[in-house]
TORLUM-88937 format. One record per residue (C-alpha): residue number from 1; z, y, x. Coordinates in steps of 0.001 Angstrom, whole numbers, m for minus. Each point is the difference from the previous one (the first is absolute). Example, Ala and Ser with C-alpha at 12.3 -4.5 7.8 and 13.67 -1.06 7.14 Angstrom:
TORLUM-88937
(rec 1,(7800,m4500,12300))
(rec 2,(m660,3440,1370))
This chain:
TORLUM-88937
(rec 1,(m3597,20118,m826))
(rec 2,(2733,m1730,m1885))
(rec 3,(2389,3228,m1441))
(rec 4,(1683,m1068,m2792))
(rec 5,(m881,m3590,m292))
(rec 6,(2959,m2676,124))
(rec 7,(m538,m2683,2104))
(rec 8,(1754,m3514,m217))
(rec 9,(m596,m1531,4299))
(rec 10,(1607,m3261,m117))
(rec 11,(1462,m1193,3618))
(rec 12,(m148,3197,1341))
(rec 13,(3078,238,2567))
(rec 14,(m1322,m1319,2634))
(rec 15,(m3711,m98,1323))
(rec 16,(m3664,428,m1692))
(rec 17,(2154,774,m3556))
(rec 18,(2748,2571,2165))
(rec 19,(m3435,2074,1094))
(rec 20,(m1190,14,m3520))
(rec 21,(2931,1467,m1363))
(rec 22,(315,2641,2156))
(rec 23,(m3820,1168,173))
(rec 24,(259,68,m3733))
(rec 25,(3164,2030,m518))
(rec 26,(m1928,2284,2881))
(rec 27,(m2991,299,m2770))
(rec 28,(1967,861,m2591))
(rec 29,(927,m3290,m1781))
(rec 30,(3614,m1121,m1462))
(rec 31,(569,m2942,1605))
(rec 32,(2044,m3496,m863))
(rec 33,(953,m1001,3187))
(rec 34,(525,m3892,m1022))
(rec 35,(1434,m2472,2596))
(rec 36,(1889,m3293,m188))
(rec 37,(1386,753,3468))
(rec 38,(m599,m3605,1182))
(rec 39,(m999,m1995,2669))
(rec 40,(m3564,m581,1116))
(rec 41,(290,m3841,m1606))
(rec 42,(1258,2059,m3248))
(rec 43,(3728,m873,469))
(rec 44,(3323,1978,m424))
(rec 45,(m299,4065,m704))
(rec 46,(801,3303,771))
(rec 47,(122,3229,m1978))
(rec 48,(m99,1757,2922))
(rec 49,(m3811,m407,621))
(rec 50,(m1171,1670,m3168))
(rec 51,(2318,2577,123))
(rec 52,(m499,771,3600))
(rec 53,(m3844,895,m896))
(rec 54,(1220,2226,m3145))
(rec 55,(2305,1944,2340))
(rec 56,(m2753,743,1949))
(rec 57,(m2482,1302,m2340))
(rec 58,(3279,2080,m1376))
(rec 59,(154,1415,3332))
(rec 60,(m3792,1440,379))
(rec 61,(794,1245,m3763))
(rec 62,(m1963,m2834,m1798))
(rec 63,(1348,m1754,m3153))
(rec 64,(940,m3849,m3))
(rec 65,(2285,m2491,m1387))
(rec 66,(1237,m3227,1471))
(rec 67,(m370,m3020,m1932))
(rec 68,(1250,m3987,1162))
(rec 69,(m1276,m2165,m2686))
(rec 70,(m1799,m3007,988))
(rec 71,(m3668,126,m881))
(rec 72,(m262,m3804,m502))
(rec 73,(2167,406,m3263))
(rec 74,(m1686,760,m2946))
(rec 75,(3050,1544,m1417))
(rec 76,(685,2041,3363))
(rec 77,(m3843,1170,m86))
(rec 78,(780,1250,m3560))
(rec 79,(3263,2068,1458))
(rec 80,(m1891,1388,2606))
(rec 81,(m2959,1175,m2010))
(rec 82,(3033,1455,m2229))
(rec 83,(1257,1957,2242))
(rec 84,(m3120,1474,1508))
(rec 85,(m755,1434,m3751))
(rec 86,(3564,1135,m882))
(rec 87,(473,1772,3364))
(rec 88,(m3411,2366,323))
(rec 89,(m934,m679,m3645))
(rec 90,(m3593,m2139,1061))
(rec 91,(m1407,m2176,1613))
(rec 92,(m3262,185,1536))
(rec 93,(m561,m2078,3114))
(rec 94,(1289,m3831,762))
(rec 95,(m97,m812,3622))
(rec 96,(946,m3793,595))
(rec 97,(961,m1019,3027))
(rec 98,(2544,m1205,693))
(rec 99,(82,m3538,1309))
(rec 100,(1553,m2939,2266))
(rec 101,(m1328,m2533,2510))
(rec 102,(1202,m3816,46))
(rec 103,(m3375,m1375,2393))
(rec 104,(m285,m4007,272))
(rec 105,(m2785,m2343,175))
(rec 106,(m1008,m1285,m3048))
(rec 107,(1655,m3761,1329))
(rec 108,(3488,1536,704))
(rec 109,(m94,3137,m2509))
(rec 110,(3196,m910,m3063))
(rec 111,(m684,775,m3227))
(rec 112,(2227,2712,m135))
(rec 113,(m1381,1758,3065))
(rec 114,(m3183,m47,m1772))
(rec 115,(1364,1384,m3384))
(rec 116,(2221,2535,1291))
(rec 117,(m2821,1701,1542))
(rec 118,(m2255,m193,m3335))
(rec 119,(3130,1240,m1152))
(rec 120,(m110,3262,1560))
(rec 121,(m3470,750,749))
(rec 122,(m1691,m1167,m2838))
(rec 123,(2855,m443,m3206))
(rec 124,(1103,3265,1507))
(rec 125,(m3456,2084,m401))
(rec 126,(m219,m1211,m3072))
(rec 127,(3412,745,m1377))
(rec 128,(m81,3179,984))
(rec 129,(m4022,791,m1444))
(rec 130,(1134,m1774,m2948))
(rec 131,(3209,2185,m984))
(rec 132,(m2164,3349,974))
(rec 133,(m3200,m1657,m1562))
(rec 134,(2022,29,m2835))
(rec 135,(1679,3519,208))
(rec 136,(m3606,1659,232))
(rec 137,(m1555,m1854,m3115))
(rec 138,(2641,1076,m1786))
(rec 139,(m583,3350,1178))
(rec 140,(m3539,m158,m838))
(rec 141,(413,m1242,m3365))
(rec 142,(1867,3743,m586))
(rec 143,(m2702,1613,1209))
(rec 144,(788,261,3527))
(rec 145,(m2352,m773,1932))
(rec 146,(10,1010,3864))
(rec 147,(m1142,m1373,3334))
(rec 148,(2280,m2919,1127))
(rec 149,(m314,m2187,3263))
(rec 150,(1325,m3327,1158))
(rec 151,(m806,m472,3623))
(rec 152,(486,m3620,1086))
(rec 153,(442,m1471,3282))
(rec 154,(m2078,m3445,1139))
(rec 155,(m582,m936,3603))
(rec 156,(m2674,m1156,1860))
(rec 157,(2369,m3699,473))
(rec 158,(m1252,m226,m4184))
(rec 159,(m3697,1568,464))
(rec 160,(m1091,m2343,2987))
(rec 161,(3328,m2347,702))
(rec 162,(2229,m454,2588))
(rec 163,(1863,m3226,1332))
(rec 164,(3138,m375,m472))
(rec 165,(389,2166,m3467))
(rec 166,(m1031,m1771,m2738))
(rec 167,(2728,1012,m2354))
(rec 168,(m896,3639,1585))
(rec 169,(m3836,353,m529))
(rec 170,(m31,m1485,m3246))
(rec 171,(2022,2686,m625))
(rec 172,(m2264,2588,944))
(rec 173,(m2974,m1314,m1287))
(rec 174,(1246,m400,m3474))
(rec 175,(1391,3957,160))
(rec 176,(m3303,520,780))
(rec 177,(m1690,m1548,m2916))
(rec 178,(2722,1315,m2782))
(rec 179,(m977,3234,1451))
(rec 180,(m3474,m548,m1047))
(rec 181,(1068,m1252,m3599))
(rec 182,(2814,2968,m483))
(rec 183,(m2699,2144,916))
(rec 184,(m1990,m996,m2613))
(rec 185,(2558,m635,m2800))
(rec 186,(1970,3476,712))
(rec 187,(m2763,2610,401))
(rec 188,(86,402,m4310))
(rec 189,(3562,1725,839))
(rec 190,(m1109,2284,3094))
(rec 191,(1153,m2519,2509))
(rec 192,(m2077,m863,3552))
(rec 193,(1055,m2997,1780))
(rec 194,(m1341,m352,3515))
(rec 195,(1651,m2038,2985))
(rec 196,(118,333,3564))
(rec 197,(144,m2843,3061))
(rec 198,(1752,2162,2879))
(rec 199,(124,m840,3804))
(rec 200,(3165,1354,1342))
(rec 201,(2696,m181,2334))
(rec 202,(3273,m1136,m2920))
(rec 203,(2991,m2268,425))
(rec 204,(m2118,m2905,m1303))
(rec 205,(m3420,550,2027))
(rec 206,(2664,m23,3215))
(rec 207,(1152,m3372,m1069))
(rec 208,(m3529,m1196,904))
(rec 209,(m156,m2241,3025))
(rec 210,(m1735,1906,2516))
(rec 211,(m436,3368,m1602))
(rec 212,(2990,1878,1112))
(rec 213,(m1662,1285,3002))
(rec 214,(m3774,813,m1532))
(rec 215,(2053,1578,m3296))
(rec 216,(1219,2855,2125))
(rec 217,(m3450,1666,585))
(rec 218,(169,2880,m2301))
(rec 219,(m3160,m1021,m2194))
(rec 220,(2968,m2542,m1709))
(rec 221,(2240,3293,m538))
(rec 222,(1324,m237,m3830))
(rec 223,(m660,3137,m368))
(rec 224,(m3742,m579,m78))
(rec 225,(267,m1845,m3129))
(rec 226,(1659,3034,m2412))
(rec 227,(m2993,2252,170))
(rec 228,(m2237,m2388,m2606))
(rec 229,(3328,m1519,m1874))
(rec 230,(121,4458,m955))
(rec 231,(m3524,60,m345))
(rec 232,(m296,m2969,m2516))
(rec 233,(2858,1177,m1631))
(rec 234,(m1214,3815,m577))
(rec 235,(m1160,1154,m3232))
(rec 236,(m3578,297,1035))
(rec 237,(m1085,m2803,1290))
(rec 238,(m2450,m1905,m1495))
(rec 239,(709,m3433,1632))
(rec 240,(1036,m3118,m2634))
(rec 241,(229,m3443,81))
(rec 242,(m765,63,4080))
(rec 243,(1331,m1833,3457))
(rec 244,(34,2419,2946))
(rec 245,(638,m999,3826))
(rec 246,(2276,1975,1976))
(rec 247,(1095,246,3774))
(rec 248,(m103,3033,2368))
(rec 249,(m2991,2842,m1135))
(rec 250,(m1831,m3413,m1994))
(rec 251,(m613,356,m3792))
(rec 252,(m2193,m2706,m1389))
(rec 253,(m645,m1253,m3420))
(rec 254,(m21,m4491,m605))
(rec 255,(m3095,m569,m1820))
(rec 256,(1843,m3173,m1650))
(rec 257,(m840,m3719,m50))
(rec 258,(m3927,m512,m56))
(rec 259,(m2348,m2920,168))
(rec 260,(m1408,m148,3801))
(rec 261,(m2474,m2997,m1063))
(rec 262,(m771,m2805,m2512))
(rec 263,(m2114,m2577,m1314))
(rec 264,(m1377,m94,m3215))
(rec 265,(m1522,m2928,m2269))
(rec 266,(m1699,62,m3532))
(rec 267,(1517,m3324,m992))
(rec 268,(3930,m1316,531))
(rec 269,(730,m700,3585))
(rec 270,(834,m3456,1056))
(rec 271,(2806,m267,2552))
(rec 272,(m2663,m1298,2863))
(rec 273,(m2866,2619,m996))
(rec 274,(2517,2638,168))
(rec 275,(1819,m1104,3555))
(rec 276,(m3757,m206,1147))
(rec 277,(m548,3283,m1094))
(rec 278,(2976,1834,1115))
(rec 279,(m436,m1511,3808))
């Protein structure tokens, strides 16, 4: 399903983005194994991580490289996308998702809790669909046009909200909407965009009060996820510019934000013919 194509899978040495990478090498793909190595709240790192998960698809005779740049700089996106093109010569599929935790209520959350997790999750999608956005226009304007993915990861915490993550869901819910407006602004070049909100047993779903226990039933497995990340990222599908749900054998599609009710008036609403109305 995906021999040949080269494949960018951002915070995949541990977890949902570790199962990715190896179901992908498995299908054929050239993989970018990209990991900071760091801690679930983002600090410190380790080179080990990535390079554990490239040694691995070595092993079972699959082709990776290990890469430690932090998606949250624009220059490190740039490297990374770099390196995915001068090591297999492409690049064909972006898979971000790599990202941190820092959960507060809104009254205690810092301001750099909440921008270090923008920082990752949502500066790093887009860093890294920038740089390759980039990459494949140019490629197109030389005549090159071929199928390309990005495959983005929201959550249901950004889709429907969760206490306690408000740095963390508005996250997610904006990597949900710039996957509806790359998905519209990259399709001239051959590029689909489509995202996915998983349910799954990671190192940051654990850190959920309560859900250590319920998060071992094997419908959370990670490895539940991969199947539609290879799927959305094969050369035939026809998906763009779409939100899917994930968890155990569940696929769904989001049908977006739509208008339940309202009230409607020919002439200009007054503040106490409106509140009338509404109640």
């Amino acid at each position: 399903m995906l021999q040949g194509r080269v494949a960018i899978i951002t915070g995949s040495g541990r977890g949902i983005g570790r199962e990715h990478a190896l179901l992908f090498a498995s299908l054929g793909a050239k993989v970018v194994v990209n990991d900071l190595g760091g801690a679930i709240d983002g600090s410190g790192k380790d080179v080990s991580a990535a390079q554990a998960v490239v040694d691995e698809i070595a092993a079972a005779g699959g082709e990776a490289v290990a890469n430690t740049d932090s998606v949250s700089s624009f220059a490190g996106a740039k490297a990374l996308v770099d390196q995915a093109v001068s090591s297999f010569g492409d690049l064909h599929v972006v898979v971000n998702n790599a990202g941190i935790l820092r959960d507060r209520m809104l009254v205690s959350m810092s301001e750099e809790e909440f921008d270090a997790v923008i920082a990752v999750h949502l500066k790093g999608t887009f860093n890294v669909s920038r740089h390759a956005a980039d990459y494949w226009r140019e490629q197109a304007k030389a005549g090159t046009i071929v199928d390309r993915a990005i495959v983005n990861t929201s959550s249901g915490a950004g889709l429907h909200g969760n206490v306690g993550q408000t740095n963390y869901a508005a996250a997610k819910a904006g990597i949900a909407a710039m996957t509806v407006v790359n998905a519209m602004e990259l399709h001239r070049y051959g590029v689909r965009a489509n995202c996915i909100a998983p349910v799954a047993r990671t190192r940051l779903t654990l850190q959920t009060p309560g859900m250590g226990e319920p998060m071992q039933n094997q419908v959370f497995d990670p490895e539940n996820v991969s199947p539609l990340v290879a799927v959305l990222a094969s050369e035939t599908c026809p998906f763009n510019g779409q939100v899917f749900s994930v968890y155990g054998g569940s696929v769904g599609i989001y049908a977006g934000w739509s208008i339940a009710e309202s009230v409607e008036s020919d002439d200009r609403w007054t503040p106490e013919t409106l509140a009338a109305a509404m109640d």
